[in-house]
C-alpha positions in Angstrom: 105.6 139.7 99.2 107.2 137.3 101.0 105.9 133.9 102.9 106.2 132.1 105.8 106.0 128.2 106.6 105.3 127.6 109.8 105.0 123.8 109.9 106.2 121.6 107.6 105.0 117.8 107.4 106.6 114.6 105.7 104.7 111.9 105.2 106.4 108.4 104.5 106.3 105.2 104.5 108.3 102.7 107.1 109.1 99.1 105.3 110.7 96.5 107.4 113.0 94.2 105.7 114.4 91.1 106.3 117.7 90.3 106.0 117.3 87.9 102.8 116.0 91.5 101.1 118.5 94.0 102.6 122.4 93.9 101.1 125.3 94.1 102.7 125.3 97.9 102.5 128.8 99.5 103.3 129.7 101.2 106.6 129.1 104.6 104.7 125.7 104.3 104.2 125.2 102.1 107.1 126.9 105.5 109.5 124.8 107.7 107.2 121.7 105.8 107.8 122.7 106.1 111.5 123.4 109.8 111.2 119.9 110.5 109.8 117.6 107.5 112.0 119.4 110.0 114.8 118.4 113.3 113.6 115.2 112.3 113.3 114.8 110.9 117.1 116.1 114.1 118.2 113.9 116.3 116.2 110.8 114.3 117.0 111.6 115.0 120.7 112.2 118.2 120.4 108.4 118.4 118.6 107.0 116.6 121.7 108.7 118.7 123.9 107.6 122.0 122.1 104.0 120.4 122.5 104.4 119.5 126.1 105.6 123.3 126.9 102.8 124.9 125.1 
């Protein structure tokens, strides 16, 4: 038997930092970082957009 997930939901938690508490992170993690604050943008539009079309 198999199953199906339709939706799938992540809950998390957003802290901001300040500078004083946020390292000098290398450009590696600071273009991954990038890579993923960009993924999710485009897949929350793509939700909205679903939404709005429905």
């Amino acid at each position: 038997m198999s199953i199906e997930i339709k939706q799938l939901l992540i809950k998390s938690n957003i802290v901001q930092r300040t500078k004083l508490e946020d390292p000098e992170l290398p450009e590696e993690y600071r273009e991954l970082k990038e890579d993923i604050l960009s993924e999710c943008r485009r897949m929350i539009r793509d939700s909205l957009q679903r939404m709005e079309d429905r």
